[in-house]
N, C-alpha and C positions, 0 to 999 in steps of 0.2 A: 569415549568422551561424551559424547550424547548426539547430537542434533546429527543423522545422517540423511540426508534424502535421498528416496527410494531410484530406480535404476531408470520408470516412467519419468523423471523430473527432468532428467539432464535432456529430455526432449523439448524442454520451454527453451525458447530464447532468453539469453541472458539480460537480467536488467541494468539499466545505463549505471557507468557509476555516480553520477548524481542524483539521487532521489531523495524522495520526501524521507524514509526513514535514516537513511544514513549521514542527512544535515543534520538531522534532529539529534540524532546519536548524537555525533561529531559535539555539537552545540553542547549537550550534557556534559560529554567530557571536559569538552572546554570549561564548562564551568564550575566543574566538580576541581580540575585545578586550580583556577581560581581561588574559591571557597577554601582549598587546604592551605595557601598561604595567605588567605586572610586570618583563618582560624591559628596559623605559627607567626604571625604578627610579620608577614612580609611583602614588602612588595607586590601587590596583586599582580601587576601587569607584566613586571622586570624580570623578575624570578622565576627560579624552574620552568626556561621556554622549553626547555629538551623535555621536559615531564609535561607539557601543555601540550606539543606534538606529536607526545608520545599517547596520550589521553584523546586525541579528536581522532589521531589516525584508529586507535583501537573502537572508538564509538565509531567510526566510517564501516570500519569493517564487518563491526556487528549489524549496522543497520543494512547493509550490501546483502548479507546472508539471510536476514530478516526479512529483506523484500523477496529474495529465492524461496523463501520461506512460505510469506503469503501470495505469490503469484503461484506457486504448485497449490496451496490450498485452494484460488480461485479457481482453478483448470480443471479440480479434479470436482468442484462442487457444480461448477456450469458443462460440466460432460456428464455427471452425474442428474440434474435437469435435463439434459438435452434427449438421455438415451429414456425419462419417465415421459417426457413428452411425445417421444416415438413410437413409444407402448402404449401411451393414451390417448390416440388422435382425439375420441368423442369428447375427449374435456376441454380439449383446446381447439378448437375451430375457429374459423377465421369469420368476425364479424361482416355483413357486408356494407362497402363503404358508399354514404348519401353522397348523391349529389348536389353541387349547391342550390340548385331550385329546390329541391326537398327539404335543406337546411332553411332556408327562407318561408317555404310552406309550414315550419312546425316555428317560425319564429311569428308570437302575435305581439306587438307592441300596444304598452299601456295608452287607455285614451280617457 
């Protein structure tokens, strides 16, 4: 079929079923019903509720997999940082932080 994620995935926690992509889905569906019986001269709101339910639950679903989607993409791009920043301490060092007297010492106000 296509989209499978890899066996490392199923170790994210799942995400909630309300998210931002699967409103968003949902919402296109919805409107994508809509839109078909406006375009067949009916009823927008009345009509085909079983094909409107049937069109937001199918856009939930896609957005629910979509976010499995981009949460394994983020896991694997911030593990993929985390293990170059382990191999390169000398780039990343930790500045050291002023005190506020010294933040005050480098502030000279106009006069």
């Amino acid at each position: 079929m296509g989209l499978v994620l890899p066996d490392e995935a199923k170790v994210l926690p799942p995400p909630g079923i309300a998210n931002r992509n699967s409103a968003w889905l949902g919402l296109a569906g919805w409107c994508t019903a809509m839109v078909h019986n406006a375009l067949n001269r009916r009823p927008a709101m009345k009509s085909g509720v079983h094909r409107q339910i049937l069109l937001v639950t199918i856009g939930w679903f896609l957005g629910y997999h979509l976010t499995k989607l981009e949460n394994y993409t983020f896991a694997n791009a911030d593990r993929d940082m985390e293990e170059y920043i382990r191999l390169h301490p000398d780039r990343f060092q930790e500045k050291e932080k002023k005190t506020f007297s010294e933040i005050l010492e480098d502030f000279h106000p106009i006069r």
